[in-house]
Structures are given as C-alpha cells and as structure tokens.
C-alpha positions in Angstrom: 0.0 0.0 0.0 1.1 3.1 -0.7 2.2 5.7 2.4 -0.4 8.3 0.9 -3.4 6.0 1.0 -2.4 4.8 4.7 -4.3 6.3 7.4 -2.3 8.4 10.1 -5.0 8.5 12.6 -7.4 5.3 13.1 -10.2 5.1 16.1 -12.2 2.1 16.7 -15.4 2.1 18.5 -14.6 -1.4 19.7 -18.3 -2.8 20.0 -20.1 -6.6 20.4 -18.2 -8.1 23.9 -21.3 -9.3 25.2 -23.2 -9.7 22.2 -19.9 -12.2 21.3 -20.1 -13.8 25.1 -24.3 -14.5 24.3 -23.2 -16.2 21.8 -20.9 -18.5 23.2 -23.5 -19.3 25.8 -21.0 -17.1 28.4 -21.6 -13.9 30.2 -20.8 -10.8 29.5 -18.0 -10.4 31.1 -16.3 -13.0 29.5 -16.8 -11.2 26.0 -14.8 -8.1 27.9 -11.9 -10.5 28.8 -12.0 -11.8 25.3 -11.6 -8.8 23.7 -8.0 -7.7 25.4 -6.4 -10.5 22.6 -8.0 -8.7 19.8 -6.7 -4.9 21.8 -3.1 -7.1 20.9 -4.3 -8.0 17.6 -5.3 -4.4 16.6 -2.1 -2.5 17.9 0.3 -4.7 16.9 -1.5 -4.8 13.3 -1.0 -0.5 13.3 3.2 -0.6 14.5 3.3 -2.9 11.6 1.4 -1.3 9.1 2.9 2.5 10.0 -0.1 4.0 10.9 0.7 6.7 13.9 -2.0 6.8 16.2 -4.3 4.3 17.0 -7.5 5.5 19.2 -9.6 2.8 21.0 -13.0 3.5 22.9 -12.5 1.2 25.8 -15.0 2.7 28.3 -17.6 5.6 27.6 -19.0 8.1 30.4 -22.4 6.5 29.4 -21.1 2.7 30.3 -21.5 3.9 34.5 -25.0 3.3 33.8 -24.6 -0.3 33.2 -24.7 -3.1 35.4 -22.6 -2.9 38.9 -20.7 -5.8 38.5 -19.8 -5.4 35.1 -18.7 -1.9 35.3 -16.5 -3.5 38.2 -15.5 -6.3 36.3 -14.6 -3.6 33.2 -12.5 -1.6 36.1 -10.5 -4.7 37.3 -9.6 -5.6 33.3 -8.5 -2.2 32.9 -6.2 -2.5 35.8 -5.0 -6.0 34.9 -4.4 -4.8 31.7 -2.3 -1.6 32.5 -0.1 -4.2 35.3 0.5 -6.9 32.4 0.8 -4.6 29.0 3.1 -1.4 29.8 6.5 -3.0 29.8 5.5 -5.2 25.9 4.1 -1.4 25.0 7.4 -0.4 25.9 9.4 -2.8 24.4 7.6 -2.4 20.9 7.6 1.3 21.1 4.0 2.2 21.9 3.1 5.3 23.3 0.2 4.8 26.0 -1.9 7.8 26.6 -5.2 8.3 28.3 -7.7 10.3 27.1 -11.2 11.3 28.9 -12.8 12.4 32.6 -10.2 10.5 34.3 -11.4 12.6 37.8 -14.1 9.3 38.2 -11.4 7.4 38.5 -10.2 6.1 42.2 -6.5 7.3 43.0 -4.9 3.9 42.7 -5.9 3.8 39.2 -5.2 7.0 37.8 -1.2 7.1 39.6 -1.1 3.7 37.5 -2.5 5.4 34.5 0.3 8.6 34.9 3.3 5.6 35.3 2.2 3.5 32.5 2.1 7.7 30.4 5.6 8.4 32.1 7.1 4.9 31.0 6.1 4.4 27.5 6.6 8.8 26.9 9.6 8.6 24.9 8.4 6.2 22.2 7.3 6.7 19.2 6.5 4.1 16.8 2.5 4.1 17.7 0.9 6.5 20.2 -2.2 4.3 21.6 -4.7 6.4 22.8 -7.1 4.7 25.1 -10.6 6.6 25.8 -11.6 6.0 29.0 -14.8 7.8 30.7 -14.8 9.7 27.5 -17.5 11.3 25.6 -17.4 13.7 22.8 -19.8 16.2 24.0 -17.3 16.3 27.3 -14.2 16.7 25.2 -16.1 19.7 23.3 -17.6 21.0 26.9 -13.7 20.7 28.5 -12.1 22.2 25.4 -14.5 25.4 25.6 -14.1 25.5 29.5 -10.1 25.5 28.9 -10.7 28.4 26.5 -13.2 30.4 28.3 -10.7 30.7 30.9 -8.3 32.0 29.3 -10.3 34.5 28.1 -11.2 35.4 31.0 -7.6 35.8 32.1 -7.2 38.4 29.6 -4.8 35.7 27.6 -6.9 35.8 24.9 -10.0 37.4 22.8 -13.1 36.2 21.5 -11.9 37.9 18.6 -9.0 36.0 18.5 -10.6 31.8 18.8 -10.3 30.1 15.8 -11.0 26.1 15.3 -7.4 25.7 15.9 -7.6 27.1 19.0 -10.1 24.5 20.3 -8.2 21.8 18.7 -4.8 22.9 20.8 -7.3 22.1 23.8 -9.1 18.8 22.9 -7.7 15.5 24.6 -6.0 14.6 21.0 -4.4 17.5 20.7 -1.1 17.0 18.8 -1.9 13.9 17.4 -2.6 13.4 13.5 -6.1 14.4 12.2 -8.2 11.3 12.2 -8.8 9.7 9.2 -10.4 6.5 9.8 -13.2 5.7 12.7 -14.2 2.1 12.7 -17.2 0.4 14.3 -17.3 -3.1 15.0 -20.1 -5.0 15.9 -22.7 -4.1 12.8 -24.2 -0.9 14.5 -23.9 2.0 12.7 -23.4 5.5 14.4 -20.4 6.9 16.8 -22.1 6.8 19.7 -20.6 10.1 21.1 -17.0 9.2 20.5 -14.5 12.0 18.7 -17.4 14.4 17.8 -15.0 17.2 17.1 -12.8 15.1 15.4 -14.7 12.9 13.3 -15.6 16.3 10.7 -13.8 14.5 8.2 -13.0 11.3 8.6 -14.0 8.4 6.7 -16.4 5.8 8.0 -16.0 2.0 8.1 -18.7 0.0 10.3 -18.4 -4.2 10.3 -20.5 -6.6 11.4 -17.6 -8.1 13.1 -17.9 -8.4 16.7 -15.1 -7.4 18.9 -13.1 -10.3 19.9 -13.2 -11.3 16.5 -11.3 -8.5 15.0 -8.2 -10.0 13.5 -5.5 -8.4 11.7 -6.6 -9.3 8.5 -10.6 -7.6 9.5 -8.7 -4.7 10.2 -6.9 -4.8 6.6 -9.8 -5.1 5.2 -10.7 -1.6 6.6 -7.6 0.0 5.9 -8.0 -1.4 1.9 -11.3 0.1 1.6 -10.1 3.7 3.0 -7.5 3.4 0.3 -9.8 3.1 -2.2 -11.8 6.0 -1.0 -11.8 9.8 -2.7 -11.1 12.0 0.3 -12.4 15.9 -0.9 -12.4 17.5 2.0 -15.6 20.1 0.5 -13.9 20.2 -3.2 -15.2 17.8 -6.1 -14.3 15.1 -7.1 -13.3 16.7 -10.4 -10.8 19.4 -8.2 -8.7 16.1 -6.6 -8.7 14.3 -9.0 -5.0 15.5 -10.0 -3.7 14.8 -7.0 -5.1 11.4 -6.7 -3.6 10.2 -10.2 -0.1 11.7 -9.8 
C-alpha cells in the first residue's frame, strides 16, 4: 500500500463483547476478557502497518449506567491490563496515553494510569490512545471551559478563537487528524466518540464483533479507506489531479 493511501490517525469504536459472550452461551464479562487478545491484535496490526496513532474506545462516560458488576469487572480488566501490557508497549515502542474524565477514577488507578504515560513517553513508533470515561460532547464542553478561561484571564480574545484554537485544547491535541473511525459490531453511528474530530473522517462499520477483530478484518478496513476519494468540501473533479499523480 502506498504511504499516501495509509491512514495516520485510526479510532475504533470497539463494539459486540457481550453480544460475542451470548453467543458463546457465556456472560458478559467473559466477551470483555476476550476482547483484550483482539486490543493485541489491533495494535500490533498499526506498528506494523505505520499508521501513527491508533484510538480505541475502551470505556464511555455513558457505560456507569450499566450493570454494577460489570462496570466493576470492566475496572479490574482495565487495571489487569495496565499491570500486564506497559513493559511489551514499551518494548515495541508504543506510546500509551489516556484520554477522557479521568477525575471518576479512584486514586490507585489514575497514579497507574500517569506511570504506564511516564514509561512508554519517549516512544514513538504508535501512540495508543485509550478513551476511558470519554465522551465527545465532554471533550467539546472541557475544550471550551479550557478556552473560556483563558479568556477570562485576559490571555486571549473572542476575537481572537479560531477552530485551531479549540483543537490545541481537545484531549488529542497534537496527534494526527483522524482519518479513519471504525465500528465493530454491525451498528452504525459513533455513539458520542470523537465528535469534534470525526468532521472528516471516513467511515467503516463491520459486522464483526469485537473479539473477532483479526489483523486481516482490520486490513480489510484499511484497503477500503485506500480506495476511497477524500475531498475535503472540493469535487471530485478538483482532486482528481492529486489522486492520479
């Protein structure tokens, strides 16, 4: 493939754990364990491929409303996962970051969240950025708060706010521009995930559940964005030059 038809910036909505689990005659929570292989699967298929930032939406501020002991059990993976996959993300030259309302978190969990950031902080080959009690709406909300304020410290005018400006304050601020956002699971909407960031990317939803998202699912997804015509508001008549050269 061809670095100019590669996506930079991919996001995955990673949806059908306990759809998966019902399947299998299991609970639940057993499609949440499943799906940490497929986590493996999907960030080890970006390092290889050279995309350079791979988003995943592992835990929404909506999911508190779901059952007590699965939101518990969804805490506890997220710890296990953080003790057990830091020093590999390490090794392979991941980047971990964080991204979302981390203040719902209990102390133990966020100081384990700012070690695994310092640790991995000086690679560079994949920054994985895992949404965690994140929501769209709150990233917009939180990027307008971090503004207003500096308005209101006479840092800056009204005048003066551009989209850029709210960009430089949105939890994926200096990362790439997204281009993909995948959906597994066969539903198809973004469920408040990467509102602001989502203006132009390009869409892929699959029927495939979560913990069935192999490498070669996700190449699937990256071939069909390379066949796409990105215009960006022109026609298709205006990049058309570029796309041929």
């Amino acid at each position: 493939m061809q670095q100019q038809n590669l996506p930079q910036h991919v996001a995955i909505i990673m949806d059908g754990n306990g759809r998966w689990a019902k399947q299998k005659g299991k609970i639940r929570t057993f499609g949440h364990k499943a799906g940490v292989d497929a986590v493996r699967a999907a960030v080890k298929f970006a390092r290889s491929a050279g995309i350079k930032s791979l988003t995943l939406f592992a835990f929404s501020s909506e999911n508190w409303k779901r059952p007590e002991e699965e939101v518990s059990v969804l805490m506890d993976l997220f710890n296990l996962v953080l003790n057990s996959e830091v020093k590999r993300l390490k090794k392979n030259g991941v980047r971990l970051k964080v991204i979302g309302d981390l203040r719902r978190f209990d102390t133990k969990l966020t100081d384990k969240i700012a070690k695994a950031e310092a640790l991995t902080a000086e690679n560079d080959d994949l920054i994985l950025n895992i949404a965690a009690n994140y929501g769209g709406r709150w990233d917009v909300v939180n990027a307008c708060q971090q503004v207003a304020r500096q308005v209101g410290a006479g840092e800056l005018s009204p005048d003066d706010i551009t989209e850029d400006t709210l960009d430089a304050c949105m939890s994926t601020a200096g990362l790439p521009e997204l281009d993909l956002l995948i959906r597994t699971g066969g539903e198809c909407r973004v469920s408040n995930f990467l509102l602001w960031q989502c203006a132009y990317a390009e869409l892929y939803f699959t029927p495939t559940l979560w913990p069935d998202f192999t490498e070669a699912v996700f190449q699937q997804a990256i071939d069909d964005f390379a066949e796409r015509q990105r215009r960006f508001g022109l026609t298709g008549e205006q990049v058309m030059p570029a796309v041929t050269e």
